[in-house]
Structures are given as structure tokens and as C-alpha cells.
Gaussian input, Z-matrix of N, CA and C with variables (Angstrom, degrees):
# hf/3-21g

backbone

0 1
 N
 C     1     B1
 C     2     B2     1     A1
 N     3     B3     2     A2     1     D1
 C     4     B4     3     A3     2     D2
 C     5     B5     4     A4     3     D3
 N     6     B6     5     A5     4     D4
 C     7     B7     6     A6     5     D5
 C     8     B8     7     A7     6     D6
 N     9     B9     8     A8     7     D7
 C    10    B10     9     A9     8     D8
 C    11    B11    10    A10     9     D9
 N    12    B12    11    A11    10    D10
 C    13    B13    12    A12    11    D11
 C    14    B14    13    A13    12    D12
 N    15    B15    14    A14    13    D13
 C    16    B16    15    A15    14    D14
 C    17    B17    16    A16    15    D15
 N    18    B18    17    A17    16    D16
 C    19    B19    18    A18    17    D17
 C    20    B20    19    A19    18    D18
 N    21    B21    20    A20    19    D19
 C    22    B22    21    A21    20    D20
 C    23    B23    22    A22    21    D21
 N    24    B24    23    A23    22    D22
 C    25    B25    24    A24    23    D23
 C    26    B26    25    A25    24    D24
 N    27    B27    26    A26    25    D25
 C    28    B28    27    A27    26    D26
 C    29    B29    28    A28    27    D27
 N    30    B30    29    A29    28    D28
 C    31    B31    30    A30    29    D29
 C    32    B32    31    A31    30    D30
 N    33    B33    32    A32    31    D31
 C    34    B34    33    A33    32    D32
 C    35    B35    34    A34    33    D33
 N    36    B36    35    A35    34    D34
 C    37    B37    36    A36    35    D35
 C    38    B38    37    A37    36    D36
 N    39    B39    38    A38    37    D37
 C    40    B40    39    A39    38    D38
 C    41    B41    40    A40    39    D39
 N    42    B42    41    A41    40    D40
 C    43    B43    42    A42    41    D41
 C    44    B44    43    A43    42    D42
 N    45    B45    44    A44    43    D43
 C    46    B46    45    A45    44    D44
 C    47    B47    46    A46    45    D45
 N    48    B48    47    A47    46    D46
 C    49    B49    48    A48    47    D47
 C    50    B50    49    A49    48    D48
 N    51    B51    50    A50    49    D49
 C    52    B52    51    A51    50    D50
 C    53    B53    52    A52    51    D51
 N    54    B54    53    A53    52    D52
 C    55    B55    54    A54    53    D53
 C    56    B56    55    A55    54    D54
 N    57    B57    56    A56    55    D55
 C    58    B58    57    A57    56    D56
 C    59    B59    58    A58    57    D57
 N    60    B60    59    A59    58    D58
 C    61    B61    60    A60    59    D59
 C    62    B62    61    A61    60    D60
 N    63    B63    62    A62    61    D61
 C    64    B64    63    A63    62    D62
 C    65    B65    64    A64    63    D63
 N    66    B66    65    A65    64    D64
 C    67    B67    66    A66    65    D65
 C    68    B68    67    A67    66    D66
 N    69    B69    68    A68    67    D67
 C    70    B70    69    A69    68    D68
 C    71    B71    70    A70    69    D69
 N    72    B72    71    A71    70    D70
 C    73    B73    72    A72    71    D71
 C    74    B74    73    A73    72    D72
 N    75    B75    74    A74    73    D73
 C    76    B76    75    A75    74    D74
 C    77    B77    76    A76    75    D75
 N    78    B78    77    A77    76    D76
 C    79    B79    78    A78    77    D77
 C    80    B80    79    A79    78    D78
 N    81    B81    80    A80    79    D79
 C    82    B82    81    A81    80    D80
 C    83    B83    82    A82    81    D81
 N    84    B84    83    A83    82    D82
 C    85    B85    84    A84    83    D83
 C    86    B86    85    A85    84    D84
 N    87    B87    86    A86    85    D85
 C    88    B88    87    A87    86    D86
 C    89    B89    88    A88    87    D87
 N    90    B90    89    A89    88    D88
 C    91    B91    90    A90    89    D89
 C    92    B92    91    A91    90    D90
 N    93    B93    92    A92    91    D91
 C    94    B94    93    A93    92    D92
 C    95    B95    94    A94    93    D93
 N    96    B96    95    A95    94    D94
 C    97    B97    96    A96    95    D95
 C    98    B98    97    A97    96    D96
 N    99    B99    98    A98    97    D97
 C   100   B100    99    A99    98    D98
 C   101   B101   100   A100    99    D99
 N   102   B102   101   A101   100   D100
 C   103   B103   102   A102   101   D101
 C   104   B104   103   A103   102   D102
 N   105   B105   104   A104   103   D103
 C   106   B106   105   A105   104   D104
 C   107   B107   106   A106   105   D105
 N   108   B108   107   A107   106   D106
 C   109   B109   108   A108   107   D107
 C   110   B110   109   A109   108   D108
 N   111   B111   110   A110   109   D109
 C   112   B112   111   A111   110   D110
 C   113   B113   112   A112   111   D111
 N   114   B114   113   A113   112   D112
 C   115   B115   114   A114   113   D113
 C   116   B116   115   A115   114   D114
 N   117   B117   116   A116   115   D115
 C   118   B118   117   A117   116   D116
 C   119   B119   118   A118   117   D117
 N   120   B120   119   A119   118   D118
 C   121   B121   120   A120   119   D119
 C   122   B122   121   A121   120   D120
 N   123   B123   122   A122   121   D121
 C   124   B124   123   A123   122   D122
 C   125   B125   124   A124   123   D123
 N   126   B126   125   A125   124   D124
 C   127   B127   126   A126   125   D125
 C   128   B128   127   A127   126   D126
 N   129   B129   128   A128   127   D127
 C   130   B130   129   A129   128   D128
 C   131   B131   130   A130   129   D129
 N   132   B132   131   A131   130   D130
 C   133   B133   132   A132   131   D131
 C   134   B134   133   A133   132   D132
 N   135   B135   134   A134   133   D133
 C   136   B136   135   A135   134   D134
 C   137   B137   136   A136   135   D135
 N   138   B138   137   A137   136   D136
 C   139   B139   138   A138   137   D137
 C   140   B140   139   A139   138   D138
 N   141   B141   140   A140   139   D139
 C   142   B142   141   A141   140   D140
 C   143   B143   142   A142   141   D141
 N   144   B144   143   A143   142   D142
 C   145   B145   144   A144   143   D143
 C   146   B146   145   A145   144   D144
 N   147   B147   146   A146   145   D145
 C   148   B148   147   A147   146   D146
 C   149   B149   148   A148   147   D147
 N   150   B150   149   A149   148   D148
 C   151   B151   150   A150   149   D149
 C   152   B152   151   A151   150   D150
 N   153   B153   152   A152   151   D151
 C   154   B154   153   A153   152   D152
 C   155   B155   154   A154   153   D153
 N   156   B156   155   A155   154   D154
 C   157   B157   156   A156   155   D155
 C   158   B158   157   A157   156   D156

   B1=1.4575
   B2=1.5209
   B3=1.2742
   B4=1.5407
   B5=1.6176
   B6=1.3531
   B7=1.4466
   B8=1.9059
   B9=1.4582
   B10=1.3798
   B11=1.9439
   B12=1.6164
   B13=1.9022
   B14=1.4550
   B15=1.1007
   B16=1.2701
   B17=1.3418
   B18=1.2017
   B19=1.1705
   B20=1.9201
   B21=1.1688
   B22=1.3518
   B23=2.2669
   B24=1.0479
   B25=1.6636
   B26=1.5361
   B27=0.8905
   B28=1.9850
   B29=1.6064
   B30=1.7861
   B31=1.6076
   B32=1.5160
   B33=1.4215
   B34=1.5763
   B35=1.1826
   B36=0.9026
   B37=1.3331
   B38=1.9222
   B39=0.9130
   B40=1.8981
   B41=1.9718
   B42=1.4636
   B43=1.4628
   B44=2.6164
   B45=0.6947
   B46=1.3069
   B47=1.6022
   B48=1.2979
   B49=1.5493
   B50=1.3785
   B51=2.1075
   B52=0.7477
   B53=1.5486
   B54=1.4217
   B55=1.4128
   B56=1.6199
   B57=1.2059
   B58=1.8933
   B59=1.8566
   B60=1.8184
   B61=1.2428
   B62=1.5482
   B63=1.6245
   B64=1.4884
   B65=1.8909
   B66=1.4817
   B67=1.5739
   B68=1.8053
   B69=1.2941
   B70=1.6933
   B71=1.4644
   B72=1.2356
   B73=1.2990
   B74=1.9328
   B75=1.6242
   B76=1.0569
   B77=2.3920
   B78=1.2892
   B79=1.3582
   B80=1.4972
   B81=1.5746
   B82=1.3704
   B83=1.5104
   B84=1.6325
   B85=1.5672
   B86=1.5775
   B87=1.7493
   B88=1.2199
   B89=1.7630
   B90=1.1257
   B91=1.9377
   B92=1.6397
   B93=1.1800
   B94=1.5703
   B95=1.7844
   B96=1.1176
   B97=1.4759
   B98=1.3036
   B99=1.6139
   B100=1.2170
   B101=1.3626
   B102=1.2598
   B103=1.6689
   B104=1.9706
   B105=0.8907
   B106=1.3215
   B107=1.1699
   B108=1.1864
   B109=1.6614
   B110=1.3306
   B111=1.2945
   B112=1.3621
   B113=1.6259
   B114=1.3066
   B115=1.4288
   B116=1.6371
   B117=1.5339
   B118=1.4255
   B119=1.5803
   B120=1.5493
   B121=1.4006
   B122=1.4933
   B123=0.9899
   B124=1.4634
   B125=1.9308
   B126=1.5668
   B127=1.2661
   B128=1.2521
   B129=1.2780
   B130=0.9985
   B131=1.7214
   B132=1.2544
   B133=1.6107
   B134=1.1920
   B135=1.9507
   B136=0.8215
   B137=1.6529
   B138=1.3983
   B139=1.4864
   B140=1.6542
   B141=1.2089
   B142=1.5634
   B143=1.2447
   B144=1.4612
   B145=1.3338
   B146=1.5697
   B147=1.0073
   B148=1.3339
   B149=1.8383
   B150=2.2031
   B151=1.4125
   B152=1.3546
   B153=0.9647
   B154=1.3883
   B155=1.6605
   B156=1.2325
   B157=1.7842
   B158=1.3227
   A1=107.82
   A2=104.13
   A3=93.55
   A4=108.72
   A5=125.49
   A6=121.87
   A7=98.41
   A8=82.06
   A9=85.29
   A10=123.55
   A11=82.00
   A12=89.88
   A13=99.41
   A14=110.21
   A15=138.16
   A16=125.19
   A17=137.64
   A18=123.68
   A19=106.89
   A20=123.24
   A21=139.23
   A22=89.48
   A23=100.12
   A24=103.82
   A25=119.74
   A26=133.09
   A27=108.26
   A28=108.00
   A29=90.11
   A30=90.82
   A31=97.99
   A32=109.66
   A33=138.25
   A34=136.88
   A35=135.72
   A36=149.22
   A37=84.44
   A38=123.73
   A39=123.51
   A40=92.35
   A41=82.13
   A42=103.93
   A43=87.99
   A44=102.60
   A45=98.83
   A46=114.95
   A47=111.16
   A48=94.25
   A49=112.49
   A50=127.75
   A51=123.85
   A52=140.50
   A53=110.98
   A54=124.02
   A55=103.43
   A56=99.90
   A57=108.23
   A58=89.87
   A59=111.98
   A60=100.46
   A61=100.30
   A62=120.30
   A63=138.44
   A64=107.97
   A65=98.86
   A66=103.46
   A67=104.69
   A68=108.58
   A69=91.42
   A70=116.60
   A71=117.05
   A72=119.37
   A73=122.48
   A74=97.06
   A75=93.22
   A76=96.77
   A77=89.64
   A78=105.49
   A79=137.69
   A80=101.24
   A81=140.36
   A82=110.87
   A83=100.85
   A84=106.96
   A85=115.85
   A86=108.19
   A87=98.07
   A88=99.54
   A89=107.41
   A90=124.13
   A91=86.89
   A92=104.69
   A93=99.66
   A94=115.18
   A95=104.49
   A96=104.92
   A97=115.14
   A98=121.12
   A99=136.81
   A100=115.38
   A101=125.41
   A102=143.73
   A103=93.92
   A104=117.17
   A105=103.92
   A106=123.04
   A107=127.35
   A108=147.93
   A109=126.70
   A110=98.37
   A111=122.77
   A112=126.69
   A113=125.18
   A114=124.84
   A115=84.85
   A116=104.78
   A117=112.68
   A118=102.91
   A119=105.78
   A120=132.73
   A121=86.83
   A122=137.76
   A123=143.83
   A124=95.67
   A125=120.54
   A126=122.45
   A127=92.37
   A128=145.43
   A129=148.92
   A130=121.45
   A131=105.48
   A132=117.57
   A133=142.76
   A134=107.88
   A135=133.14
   A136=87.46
   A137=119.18
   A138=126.40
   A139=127.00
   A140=99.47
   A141=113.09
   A142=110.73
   A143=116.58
   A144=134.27
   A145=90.57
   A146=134.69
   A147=157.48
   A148=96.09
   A149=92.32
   A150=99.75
   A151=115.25
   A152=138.38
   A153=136.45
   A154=87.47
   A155=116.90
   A156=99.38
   A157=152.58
   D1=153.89
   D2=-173.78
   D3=-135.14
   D4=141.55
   D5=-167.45
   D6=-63.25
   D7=152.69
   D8=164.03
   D9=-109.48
   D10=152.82
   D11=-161.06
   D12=-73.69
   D13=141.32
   D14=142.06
   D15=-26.33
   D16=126.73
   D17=-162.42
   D18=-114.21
   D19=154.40
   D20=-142.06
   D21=-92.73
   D22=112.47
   D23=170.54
   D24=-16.84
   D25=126.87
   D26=166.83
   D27=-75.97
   D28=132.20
   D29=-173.79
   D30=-72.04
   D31=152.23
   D32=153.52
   D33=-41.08
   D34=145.38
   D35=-126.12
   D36=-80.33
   D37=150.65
   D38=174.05
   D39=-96.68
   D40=161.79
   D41=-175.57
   D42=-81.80
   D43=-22.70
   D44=179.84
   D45=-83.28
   D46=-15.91
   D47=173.91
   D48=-91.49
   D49=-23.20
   D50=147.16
   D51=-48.79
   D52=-17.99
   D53=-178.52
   D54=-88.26
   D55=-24.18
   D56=-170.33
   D57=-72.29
   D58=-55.72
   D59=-142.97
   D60=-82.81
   D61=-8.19
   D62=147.88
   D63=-26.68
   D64=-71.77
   D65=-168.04
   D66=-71.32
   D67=-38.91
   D68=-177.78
   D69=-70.90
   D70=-28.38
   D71=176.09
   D72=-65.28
   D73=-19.90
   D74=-175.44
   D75=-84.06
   D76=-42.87
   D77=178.01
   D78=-49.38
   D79=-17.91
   D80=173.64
   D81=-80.56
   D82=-48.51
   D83=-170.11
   D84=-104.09
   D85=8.58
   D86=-165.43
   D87=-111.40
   D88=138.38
   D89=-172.64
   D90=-54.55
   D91=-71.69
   D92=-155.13
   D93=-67.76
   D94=-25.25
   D95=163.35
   D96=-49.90
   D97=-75.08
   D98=163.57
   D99=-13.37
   D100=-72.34
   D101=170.30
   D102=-45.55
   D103=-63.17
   D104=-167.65
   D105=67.84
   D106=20.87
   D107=133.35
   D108=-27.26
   D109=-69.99
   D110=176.30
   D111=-117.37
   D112=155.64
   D113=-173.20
   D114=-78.72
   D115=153.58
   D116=151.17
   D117=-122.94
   D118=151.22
   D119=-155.35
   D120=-77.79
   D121=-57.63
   D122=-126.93
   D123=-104.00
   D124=-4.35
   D125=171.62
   D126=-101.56
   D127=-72.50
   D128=152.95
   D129=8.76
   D130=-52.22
   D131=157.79
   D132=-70.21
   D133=-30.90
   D134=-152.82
   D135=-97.22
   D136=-59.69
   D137=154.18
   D138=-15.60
   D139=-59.74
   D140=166.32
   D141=-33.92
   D142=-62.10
   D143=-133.06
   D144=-89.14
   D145=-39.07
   D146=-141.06
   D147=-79.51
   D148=-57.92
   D149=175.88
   D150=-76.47
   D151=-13.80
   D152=-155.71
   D153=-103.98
   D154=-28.29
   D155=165.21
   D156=-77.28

């Protein structure tokens, strides 16, 4: 018989899915995003941040 293993923690949440649900939320709620007319500055940043994580 053989012991049984232990099983490995579930890793934690990443700083990138918070950054993801950061930018859609802003992208969801923002007028000018929505319209897609115009760039907004603050997705644009928020985007960055998202990739750079």
C-alpha cells in the first residue's frame, strides 16, 4: 500500500488577472470606451498595466 501524496496548495490569484478584471471593468463602465470613437487615456493606461503584469 502506498501513502497517499499530499496535494500541492492552489496557487493565488496573479496580480494579472486582477489587472485584466481592473481594465474591463473600467471598459465596461466607461462612455467613451463603449462609443469607441475615441481613445480614452485612462484604458490606455490601465491596458499597459495589465500587460506589463
Amino acid at each position: 500500500m502506498t501513502a497517499a501524496r499530499p496535494q500541492a496548495p492552489s496557487p493565488a490569484p496573479q496580480r494579472t488577472d486582477d489587472a485584466y478584471k481592473t481594465w474591463l471593468g473600467h471598459t465596461y463602465a466607461c462612455a467613451r470606451c463603449r462609443n469607441g470613437a475615441a481613445e480614452c487615456p485612462e484604458a490606455r493606461r490601465l491596458g499597459r498595466a495589465w500587460r506589463a503584469s
